[in-house]
VOSERO-524027 format. One record per residue (C-alpha): residue number from 1; x, y, z; residue in one letter. Coordinates in nm, 3 decimals. Example, Ala and Ser with C-alpha at 12.3 -4.5 7.8 and 13.67 -1.06 7.14 Angstrom:
2
@pagu: 1 X: 1.230 Y: -0.450 Z: 0.780 rolum: A
@pagu: 2 X: 1.367 Y: -0.106 Z: 0.714 rolum: S
This chain:
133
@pagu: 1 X: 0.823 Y: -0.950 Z: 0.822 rolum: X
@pagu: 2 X: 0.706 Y: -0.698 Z: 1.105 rolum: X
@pagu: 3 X: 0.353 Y: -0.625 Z: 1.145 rolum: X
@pagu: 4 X: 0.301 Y: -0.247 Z: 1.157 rolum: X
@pagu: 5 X: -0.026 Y: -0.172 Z: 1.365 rolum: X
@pagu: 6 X: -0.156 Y: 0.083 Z: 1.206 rolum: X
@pagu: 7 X: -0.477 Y: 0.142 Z: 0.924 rolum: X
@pagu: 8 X: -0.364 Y: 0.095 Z: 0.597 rolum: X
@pagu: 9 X: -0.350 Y: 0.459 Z: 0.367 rolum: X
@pagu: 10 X: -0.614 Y: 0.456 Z: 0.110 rolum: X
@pagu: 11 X: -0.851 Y: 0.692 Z: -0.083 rolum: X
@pagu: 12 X: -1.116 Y: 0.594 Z: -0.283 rolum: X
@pagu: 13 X: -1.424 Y: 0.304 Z: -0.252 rolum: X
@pagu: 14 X: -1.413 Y: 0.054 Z: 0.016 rolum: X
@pagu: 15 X: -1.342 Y: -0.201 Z: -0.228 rolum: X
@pagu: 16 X: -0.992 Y: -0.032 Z: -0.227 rolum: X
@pagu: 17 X: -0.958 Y: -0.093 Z: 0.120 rolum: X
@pagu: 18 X: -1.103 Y: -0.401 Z: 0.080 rolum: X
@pagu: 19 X: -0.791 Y: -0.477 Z: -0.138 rolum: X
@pagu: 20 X: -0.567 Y: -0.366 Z: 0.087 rolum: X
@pagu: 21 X: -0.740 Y: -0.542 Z: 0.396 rolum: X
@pagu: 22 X: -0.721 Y: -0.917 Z: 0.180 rolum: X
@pagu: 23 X: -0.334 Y: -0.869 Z: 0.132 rolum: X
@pagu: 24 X: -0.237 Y: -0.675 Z: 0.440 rolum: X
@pagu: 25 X: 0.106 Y: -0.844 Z: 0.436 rolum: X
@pagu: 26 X: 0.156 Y: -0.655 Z: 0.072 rolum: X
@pagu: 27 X: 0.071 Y: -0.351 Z: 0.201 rolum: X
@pagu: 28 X: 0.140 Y: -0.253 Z: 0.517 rolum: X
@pagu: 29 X: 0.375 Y: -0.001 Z: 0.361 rolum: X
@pagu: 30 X: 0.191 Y: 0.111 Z: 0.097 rolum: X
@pagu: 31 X: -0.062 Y: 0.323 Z: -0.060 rolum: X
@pagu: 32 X: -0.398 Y: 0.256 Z: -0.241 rolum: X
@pagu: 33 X: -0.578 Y: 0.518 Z: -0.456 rolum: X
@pagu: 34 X: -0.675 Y: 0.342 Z: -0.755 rolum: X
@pagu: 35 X: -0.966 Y: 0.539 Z: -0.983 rolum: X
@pagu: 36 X: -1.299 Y: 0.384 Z: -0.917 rolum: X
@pagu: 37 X: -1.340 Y: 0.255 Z: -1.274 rolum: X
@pagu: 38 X: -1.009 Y: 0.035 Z: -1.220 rolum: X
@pagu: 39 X: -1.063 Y: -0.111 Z: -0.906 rolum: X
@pagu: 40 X: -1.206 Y: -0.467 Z: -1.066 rolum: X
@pagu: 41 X: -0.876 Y: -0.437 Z: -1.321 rolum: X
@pagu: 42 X: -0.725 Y: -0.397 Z: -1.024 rolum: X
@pagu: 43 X: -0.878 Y: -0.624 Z: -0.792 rolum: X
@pagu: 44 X: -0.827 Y: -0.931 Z: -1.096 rolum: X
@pagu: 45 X: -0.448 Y: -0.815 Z: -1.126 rolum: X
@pagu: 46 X: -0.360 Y: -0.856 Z: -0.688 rolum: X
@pagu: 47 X: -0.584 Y: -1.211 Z: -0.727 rolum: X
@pagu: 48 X: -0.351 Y: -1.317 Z: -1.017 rolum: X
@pagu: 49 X: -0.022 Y: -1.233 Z: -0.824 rolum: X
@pagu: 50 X: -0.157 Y: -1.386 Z: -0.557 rolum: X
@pagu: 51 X: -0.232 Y: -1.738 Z: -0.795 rolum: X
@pagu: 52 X: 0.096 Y: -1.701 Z: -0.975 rolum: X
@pagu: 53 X: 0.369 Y: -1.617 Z: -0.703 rolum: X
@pagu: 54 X: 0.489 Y: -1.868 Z: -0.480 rolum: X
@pagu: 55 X: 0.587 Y: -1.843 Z: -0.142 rolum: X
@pagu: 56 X: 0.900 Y: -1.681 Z: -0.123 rolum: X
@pagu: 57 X: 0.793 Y: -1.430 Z: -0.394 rolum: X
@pagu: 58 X: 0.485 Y: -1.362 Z: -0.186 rolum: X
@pagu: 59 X: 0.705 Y: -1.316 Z: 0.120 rolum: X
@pagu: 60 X: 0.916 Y: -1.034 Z: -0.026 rolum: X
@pagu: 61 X: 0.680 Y: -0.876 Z: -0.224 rolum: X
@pagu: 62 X: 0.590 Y: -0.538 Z: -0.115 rolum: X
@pagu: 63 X: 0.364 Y: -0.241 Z: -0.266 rolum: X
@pagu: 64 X: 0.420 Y: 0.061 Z: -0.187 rolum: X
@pagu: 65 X: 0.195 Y: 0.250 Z: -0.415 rolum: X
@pagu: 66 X: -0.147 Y: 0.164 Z: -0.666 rolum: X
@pagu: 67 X: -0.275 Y: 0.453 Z: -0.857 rolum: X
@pagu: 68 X: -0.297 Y: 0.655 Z: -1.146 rolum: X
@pagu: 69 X: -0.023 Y: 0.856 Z: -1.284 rolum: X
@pagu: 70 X: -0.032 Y: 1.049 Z: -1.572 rolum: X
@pagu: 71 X: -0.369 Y: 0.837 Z: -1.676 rolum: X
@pagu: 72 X: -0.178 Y: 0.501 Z: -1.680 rolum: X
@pagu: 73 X: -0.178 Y: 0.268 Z: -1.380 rolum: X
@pagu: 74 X: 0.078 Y: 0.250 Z: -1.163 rolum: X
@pagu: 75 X: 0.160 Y: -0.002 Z: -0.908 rolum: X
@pagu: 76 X: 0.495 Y: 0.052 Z: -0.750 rolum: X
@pagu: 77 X: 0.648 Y: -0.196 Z: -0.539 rolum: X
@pagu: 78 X: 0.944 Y: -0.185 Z: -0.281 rolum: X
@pagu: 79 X: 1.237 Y: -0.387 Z: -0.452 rolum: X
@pagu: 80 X: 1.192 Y: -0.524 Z: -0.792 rolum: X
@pagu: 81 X: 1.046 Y: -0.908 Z: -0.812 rolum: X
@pagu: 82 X: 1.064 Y: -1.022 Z: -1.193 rolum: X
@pagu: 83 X: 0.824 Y: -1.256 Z: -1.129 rolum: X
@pagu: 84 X: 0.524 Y: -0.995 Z: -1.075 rolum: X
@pagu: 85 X: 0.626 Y: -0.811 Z: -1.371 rolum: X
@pagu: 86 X: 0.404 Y: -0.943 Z: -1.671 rolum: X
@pagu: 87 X: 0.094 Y: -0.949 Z: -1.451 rolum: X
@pagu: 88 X: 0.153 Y: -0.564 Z: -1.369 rolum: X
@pagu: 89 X: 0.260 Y: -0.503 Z: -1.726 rolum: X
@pagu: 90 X: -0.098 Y: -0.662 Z: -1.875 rolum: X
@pagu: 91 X: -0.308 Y: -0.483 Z: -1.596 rolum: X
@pagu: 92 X: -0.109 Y: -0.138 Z: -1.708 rolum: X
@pagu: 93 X: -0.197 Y: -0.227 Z: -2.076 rolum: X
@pagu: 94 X: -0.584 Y: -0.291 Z: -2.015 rolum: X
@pagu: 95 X: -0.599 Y: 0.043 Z: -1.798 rolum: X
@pagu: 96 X: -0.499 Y: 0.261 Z: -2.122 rolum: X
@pagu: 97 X: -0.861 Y: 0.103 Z: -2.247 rolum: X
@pagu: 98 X: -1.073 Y: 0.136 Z: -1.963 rolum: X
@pagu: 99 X: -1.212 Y: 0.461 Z: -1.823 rolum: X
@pagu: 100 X: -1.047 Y: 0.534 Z: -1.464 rolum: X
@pagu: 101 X: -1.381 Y: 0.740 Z: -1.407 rolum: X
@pagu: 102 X: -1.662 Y: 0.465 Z: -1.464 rolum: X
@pagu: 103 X: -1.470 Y: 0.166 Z: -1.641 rolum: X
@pagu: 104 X: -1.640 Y: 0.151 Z: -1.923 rolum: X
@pagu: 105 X: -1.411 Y: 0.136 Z: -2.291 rolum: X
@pagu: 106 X: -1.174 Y: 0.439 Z: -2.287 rolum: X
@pagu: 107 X: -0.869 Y: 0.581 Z: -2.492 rolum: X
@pagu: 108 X: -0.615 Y: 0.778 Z: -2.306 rolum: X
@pagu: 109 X: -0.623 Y: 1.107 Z: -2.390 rolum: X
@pagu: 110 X: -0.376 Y: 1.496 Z: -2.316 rolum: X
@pagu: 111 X: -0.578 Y: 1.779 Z: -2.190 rolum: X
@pagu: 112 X: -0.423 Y: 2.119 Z: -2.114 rolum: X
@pagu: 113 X: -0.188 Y: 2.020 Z: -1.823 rolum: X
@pagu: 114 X: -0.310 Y: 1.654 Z: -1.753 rolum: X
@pagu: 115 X: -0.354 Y: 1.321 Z: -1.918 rolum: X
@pagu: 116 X: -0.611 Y: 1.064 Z: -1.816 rolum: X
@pagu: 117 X: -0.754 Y: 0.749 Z: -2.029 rolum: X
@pagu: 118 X: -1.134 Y: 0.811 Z: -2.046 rolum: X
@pagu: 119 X: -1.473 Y: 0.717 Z: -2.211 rolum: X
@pagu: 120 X: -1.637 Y: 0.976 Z: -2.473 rolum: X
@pagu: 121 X: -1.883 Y: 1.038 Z: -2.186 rolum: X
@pagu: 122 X: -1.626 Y: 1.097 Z: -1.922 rolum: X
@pagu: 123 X: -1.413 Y: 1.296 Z: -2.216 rolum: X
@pagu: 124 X: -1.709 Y: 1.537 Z: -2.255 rolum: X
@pagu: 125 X: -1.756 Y: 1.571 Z: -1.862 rolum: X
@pagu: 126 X: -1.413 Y: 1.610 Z: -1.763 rolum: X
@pagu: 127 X: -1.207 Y: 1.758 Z: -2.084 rolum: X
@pagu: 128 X: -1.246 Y: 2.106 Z: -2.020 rolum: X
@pagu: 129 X: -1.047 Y: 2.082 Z: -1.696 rolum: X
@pagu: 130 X: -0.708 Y: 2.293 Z: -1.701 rolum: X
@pagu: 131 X: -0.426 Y: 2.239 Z: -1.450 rolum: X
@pagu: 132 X: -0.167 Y: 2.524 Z: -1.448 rolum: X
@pagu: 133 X: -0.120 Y: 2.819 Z: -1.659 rolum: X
């Protein structure tokens, strides 16, 4: 695969670049912008593809986005690769417990306009936030 010279997109802590700078070859087409109280979810999810894939699956497996939608996790890749699925799958399933503001135990919740899975603390902070009319 091509090497595309340019910085890799991301938003967030430098452990998300750091993410994106240990598996360049997974990203160089994609995004990072993973809430700060995922990126260790996340972090244990890319070093468990990494264990689990082999070679060929590592070759042709490409992200091209990590974030939150809707207050699940989302990692979208380029072309599906079966193998990677479960891994994703269980690192979705934890998020919907752990608070994408400070990663401590969270519930995912509906506000006016937005969802988001989120600690009581964070709840109390951050629930009386309204997107749209």
């Amino acid at each position: 695969m091509p090497r595309i010279p340019r910085p890799i997109p991301h938003r967030g802590a430098p452990a998300v670049s750091a993410l994106a700078e240990r598996f360049p070859e997974w990203f160089a087409l994609g995004a990072v912008a993973v809430p700060p109280g995922w990126i260790a979810l996340v972090d244990r999810l890319f070093d468990e593809l990494a264990a689990t894939l082999d070679a060929a699956e590592r070759a042709r497996f490409q992200v091209a986005a990590v974030r939150e939608r809707d207050g699940r996790l989302s990692v979208e890749t380029y072309g599906a690769l079966p193998a990677a699925d479960p891994a994703i799958e269980r690192a979705a399933d934890a998020a919907m417990r752990i608070c994408q503001s400070c990663g401590a135990p969270g519930k995912h919740r509906r506000f006016a306009g937005w969802s988001a899975t989120l600690c009581a603390d964070c709840r109390r902070r951050l629930g009386k936030i309204r997107i749209g009319g």
